[in-house]
LOMAR-871774 format. One record per residue: x, y, z of N, C-alpha, C in turn; residue in three letters. Coordinates in steps of 0.2 Angstrom, whole numbers, plus 2048, in hexadecimal, padded with zeros to 3 digits. Layout:
N
[[X,Y,Z],[X,Y,Z],[X,Y,Z],ala]
...
END
This chain:
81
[[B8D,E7A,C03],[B93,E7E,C06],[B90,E85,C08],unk]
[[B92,E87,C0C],[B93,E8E,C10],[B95,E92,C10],unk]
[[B96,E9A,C0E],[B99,E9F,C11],[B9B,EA0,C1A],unk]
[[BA0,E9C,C1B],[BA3,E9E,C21],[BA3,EA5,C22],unk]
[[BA3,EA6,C2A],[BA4,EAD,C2C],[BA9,EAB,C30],unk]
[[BB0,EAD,C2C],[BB6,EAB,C2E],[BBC,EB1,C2D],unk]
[[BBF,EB2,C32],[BC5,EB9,C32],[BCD,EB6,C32],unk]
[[BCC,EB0,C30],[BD2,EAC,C31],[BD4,EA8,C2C],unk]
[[BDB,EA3,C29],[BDD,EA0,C23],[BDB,E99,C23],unk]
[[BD3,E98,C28],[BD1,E8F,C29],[BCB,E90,C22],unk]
[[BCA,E92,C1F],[BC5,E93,C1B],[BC3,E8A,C17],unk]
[[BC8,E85,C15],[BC7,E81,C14],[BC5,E7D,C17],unk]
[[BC8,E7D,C1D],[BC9,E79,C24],[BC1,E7C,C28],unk]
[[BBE,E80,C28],[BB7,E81,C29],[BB2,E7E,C24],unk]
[[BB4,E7E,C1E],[BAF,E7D,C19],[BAF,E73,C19],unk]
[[BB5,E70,C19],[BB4,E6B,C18],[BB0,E68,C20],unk]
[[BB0,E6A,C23],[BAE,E68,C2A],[BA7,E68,C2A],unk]
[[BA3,E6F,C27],[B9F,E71,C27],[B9A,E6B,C22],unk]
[[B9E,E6B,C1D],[B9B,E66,C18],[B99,E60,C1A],unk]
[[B9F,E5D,C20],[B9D,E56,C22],[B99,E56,C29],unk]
[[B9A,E5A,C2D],[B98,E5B,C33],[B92,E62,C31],unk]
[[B8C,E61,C30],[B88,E67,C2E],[B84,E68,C35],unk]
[[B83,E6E,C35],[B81,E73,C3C],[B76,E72,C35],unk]
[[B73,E74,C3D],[B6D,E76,C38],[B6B,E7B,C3A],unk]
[[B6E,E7F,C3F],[B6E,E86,C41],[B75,E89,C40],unk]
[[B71,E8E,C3B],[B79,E94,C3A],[B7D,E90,C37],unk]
[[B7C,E8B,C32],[B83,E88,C30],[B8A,E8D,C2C],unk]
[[B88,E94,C2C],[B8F,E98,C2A],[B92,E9B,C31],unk]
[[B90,E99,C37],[B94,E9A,C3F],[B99,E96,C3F],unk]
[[B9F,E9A,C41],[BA3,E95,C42],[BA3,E94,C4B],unk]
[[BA2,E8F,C4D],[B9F,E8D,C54],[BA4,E86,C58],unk]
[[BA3,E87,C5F],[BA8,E81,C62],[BAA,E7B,C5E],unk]
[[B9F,E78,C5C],[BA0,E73,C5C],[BA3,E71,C53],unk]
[[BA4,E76,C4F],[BA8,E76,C49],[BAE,E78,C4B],unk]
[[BB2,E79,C4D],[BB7,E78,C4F],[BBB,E72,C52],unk]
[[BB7,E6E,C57],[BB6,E69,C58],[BB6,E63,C54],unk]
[[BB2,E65,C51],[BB2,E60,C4A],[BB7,E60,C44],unk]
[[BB9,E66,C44],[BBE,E67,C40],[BC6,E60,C41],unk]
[[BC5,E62,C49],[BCB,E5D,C4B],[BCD,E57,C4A],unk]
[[BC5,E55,C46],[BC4,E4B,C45],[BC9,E4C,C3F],unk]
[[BCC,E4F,C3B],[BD0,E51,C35],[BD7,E4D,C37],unk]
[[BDA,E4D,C32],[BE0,E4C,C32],[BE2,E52,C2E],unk]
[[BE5,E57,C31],[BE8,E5D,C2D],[BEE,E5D,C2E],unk]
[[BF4,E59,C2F],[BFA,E5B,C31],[BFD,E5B,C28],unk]
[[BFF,E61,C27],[C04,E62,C20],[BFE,E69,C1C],unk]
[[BF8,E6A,C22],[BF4,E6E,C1C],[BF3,E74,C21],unk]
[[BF5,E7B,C1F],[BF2,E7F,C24],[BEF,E84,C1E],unk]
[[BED,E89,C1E],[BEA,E8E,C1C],[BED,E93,C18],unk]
[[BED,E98,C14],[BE8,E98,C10],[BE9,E92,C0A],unk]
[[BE3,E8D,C08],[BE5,E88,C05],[BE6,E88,C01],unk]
[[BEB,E83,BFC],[BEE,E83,BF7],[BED,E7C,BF3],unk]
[[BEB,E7E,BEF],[BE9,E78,BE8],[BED,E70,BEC],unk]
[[BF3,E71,BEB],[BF9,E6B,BEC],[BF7,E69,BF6],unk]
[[BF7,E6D,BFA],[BF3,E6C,C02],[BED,E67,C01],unk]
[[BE8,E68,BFC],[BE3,E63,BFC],[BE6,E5E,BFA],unk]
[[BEA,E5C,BF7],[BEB,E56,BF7],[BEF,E51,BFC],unk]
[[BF0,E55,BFE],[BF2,E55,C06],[BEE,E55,C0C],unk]
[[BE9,E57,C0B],[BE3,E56,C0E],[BDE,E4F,C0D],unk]
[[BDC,E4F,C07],[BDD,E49,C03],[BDF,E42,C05],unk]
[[BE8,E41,C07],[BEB,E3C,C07],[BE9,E3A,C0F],unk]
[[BE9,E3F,C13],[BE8,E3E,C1C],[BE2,E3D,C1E],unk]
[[BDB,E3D,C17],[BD7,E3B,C1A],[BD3,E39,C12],unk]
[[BD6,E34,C12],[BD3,E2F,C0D],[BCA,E2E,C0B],unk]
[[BC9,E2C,C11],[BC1,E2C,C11],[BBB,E31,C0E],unk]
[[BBE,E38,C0E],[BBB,E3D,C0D],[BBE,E3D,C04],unk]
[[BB9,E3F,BFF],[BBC,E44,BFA],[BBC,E49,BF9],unk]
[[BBE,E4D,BF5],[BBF,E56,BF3],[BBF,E56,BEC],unk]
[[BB9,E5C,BEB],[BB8,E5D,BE4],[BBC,E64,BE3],unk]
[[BBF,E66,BE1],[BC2,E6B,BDF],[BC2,E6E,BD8],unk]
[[BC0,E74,BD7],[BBC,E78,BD2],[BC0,E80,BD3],unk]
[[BC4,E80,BCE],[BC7,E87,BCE],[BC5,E8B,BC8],unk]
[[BC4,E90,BC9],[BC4,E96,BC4],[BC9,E9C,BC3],unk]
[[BCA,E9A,BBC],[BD0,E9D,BB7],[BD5,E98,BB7],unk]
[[BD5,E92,BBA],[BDA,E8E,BB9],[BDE,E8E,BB3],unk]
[[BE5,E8C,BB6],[BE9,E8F,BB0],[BEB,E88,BAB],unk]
[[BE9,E82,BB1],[BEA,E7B,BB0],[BE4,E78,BB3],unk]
[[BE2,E70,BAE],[BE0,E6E,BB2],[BE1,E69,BB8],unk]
[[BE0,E66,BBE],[BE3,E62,BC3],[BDE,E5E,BC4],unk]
[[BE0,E58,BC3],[BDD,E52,BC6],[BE0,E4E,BCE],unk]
[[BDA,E4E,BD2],[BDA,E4E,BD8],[BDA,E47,BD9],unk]
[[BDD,E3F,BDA],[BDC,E3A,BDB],[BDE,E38,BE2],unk]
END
């Protein structure tokens, strides 16, 4: 994963993109052809800033990918399936 250089509420939505689709130059740009790639997503029901319950929704509209999610200070724990 990457520190994006991002000014907007896509921070997730760049990060998993990033993850699948990996740049070998500048991989913390956010660039056309990441944006591009972003679109092979199925994002309808997820918008920004993201929310625990959104990934799972993310999740359901794209099966094939998994997510690991790791929070700190949780107040609970969540099991992602």
């Amino acid at each position: 994963m990457y520190q994006l250089n991002n000014e907007d509420d896509k921070c997730f939505k760049r990060v998993v993109t990033t993850a699948i689709y990996q740049s070998e130059n500048h991989p913390e740009r956010i660039t056309k052809v990441l944006k591009t790639n972003a679109e092979k997503f199925n994002w309808e029901g997820v918008e920004g800033p993201m929310q625990v319950n959104k990934i799972l929704i993310f999740k359901k509209n794209n099966s094939k990918y998994g997510i690991n999610f790791y929070g700190y200070k949780m107040i609970k724990s969540i099991l992602l399936k």
